[in-house]
C-alpha positions in Angstrom: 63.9 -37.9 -8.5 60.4 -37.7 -7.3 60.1 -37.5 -3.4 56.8 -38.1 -1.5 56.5 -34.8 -0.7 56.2 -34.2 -4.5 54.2 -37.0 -5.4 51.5 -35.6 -3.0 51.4 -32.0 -4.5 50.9 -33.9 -8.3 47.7 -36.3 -6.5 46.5 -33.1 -4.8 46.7 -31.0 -8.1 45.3 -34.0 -9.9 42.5 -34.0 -7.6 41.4 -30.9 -7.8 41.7 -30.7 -11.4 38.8 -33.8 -11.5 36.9 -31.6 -9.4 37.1 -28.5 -10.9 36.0 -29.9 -14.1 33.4 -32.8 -12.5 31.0 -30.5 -11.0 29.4 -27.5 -12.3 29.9 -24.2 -10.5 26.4 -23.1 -8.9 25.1 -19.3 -9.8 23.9 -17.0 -7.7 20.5 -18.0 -7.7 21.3 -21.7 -7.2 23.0 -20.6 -3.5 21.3 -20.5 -0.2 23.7 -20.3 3.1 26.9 -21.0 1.0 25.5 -24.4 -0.2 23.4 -25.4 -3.8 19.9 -24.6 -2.9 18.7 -26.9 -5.7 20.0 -30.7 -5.3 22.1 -32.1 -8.2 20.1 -33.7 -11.1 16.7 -32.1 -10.0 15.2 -30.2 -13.0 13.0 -27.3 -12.0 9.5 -27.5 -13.5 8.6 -24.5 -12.3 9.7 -21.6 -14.1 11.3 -18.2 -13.4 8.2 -17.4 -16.5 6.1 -19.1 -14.5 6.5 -16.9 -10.7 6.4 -13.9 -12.8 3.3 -14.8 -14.7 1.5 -15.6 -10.9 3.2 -12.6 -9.6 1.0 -10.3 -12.4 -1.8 -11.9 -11.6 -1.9 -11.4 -8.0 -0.8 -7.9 -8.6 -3.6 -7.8 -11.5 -6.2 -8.9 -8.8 -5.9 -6.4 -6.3 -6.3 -3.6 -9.2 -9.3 -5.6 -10.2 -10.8 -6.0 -6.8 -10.1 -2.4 -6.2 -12.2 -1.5 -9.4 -15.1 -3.5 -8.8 -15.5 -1.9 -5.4 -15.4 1.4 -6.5 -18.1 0.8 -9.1 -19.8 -0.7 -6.0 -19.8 -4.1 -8.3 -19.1 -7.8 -5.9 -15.7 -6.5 -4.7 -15.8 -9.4 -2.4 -16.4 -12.4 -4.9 -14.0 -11.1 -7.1 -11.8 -11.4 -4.0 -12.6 -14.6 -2.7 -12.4 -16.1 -6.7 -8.5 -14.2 -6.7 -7.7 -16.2 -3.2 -9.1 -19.3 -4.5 -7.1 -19.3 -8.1 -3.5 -17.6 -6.0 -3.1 -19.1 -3.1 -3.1 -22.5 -1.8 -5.3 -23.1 0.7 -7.1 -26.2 -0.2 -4.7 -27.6 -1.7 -1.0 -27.7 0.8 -1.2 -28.9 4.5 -0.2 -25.3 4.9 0.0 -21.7 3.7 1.9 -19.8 5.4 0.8 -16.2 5.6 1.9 -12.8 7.5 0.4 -10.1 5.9 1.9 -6.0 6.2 -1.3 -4.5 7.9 -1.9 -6.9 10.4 -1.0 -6.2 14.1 -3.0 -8.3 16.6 -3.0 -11.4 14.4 -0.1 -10.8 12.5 -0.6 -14.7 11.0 -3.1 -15.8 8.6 -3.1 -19.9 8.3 -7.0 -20.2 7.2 -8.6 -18.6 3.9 -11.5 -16.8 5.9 -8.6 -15.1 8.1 -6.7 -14.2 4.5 -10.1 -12.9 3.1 -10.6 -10.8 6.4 -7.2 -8.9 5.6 -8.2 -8.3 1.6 -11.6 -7.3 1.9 -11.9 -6.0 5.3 -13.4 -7.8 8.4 -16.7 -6.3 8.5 -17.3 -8.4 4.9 -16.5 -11.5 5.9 -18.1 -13.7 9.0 -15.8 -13.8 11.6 -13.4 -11.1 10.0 -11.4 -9.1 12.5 -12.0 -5.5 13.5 -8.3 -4.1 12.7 -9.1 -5.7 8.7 -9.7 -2.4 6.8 -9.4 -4.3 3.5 -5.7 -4.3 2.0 -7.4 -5.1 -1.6 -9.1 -1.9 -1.7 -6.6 0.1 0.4 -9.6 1.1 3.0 -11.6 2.6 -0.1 -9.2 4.7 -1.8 -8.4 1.6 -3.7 -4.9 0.7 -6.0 -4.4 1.6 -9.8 -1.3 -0.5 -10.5 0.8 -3.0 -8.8 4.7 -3.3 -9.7 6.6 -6.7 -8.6 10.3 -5.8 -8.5 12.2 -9.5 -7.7 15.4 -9.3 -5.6 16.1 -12.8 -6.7 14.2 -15.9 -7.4 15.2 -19.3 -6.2 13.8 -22.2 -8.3 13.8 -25.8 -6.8 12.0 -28.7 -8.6 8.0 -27.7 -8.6 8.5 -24.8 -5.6 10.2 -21.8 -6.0 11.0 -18.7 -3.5 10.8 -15.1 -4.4 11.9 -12.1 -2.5 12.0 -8.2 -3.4 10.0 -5.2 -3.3 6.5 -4.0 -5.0 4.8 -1.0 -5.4 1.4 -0.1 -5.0 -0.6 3.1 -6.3 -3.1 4.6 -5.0 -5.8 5.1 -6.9 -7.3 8.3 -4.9 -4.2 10.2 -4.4 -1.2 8.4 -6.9 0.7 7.9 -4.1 3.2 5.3 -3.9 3.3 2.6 -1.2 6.6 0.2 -1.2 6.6 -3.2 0.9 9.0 -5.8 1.3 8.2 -9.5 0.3 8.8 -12.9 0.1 6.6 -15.3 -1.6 7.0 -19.3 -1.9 5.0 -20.6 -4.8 4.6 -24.1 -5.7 3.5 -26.3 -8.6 0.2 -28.3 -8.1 -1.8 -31.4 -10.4 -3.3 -29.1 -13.0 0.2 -27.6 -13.7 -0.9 -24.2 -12.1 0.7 -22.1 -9.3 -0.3 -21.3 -6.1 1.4 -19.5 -3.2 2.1 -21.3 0.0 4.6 -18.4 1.5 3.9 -14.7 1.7 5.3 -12.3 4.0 5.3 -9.1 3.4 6.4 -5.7 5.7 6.7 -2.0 5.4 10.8 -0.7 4.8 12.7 -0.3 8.0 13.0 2.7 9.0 16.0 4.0 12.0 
């Protein structure tokens, strides 16, 4: 004979059953805080292809903008065409940059403040003394840049990477690693520009 107390362990097994095979189980890179980062039926248009490809280029860039200064070529137009094709300023609200070498304005929301940091701030009108020009490394310049994702979190036309690159210099082949995090978004034309990037030097005890 069935009691109650029975009869609710079979609706509760029942119930989780549906559940179980209802929904799908999210990965790892589908979780932020415990919780689907990516809402249910919302295809991602941008591509983990697609950060990786405008993580080259941005890591292309700076090699490129290191070259050109050292051949004493427009280190600075090559810069300011980078910015203009990478990042989004121009075309969000918002970007939303804190760059490593920056200490008494640690934020950069306008272009002219980001092109202060890559090029240094005696190029650029109104650039900031402590600016020695990340792109060229202060004039010993970069030979390679390496993007080495932690994880990347894809959500519709945005997406969120975080993990570590490395940067050579091109005077002495040493290696420099930072910390990053970079949100990149999807605009009209179909191509991808940053709206996020923080980066910082390894903590160190």
């Amino acid at each position: 004979m069935c009691t109650n107390s029975n009869l609710l362990q079979i609706l509760l097994l029942l119930l989780t059953i549906l559940v179980a095979t209802s929904s799908p189980v999210p990965n790892s890179s589908q979780l932020a805080f415990g919780f689907p980062f990516r809402r249910r039926g919302k295809k991602a248009t941008l591509t983990r292809e697609k950060v990786e490809a405008a993580q080259k280029a941005w890591g292309d860039a700076i090699v490129n903008i290191s070259s050109i200064h050292k051949e004493g070529g427009d280190f600075v137009g090559a810069a300011g065409k980078a910015a203009g094709e990478l990042y989004g300023y121009g075309h969000f609200d918002k970007v939303l940059f804190k760059p490593t070498k920056a200490a008494k304005y640690p934020f950069r929301p306008t272009a002219g403040e980001a092109m202060s940091y890559f090029v240094g701030g005696t190029n650029v009108e109104g650039g900031y003394d402590e600016d020695k020009g990340f792109a060229i490394n202060g004039g010993k310049g970069w030979s390679n840049v390496e993007f080495n994702n932690h994880d990347i979190v894809l959500d519709g036309n945005s997406a969120v990477a975080s993990g570590e690159y490395k940067f050579t210099c091109a005077t002495t082949g040493d290696i420099t690693k930072v910390e990053y995090s970079f949100g990149y978004r999807s605009i009209s034309d179909g191509s991808v520009r940053i709206w996020l990037h923080h980066s910082s030097v390894p903590y160190s005890a």
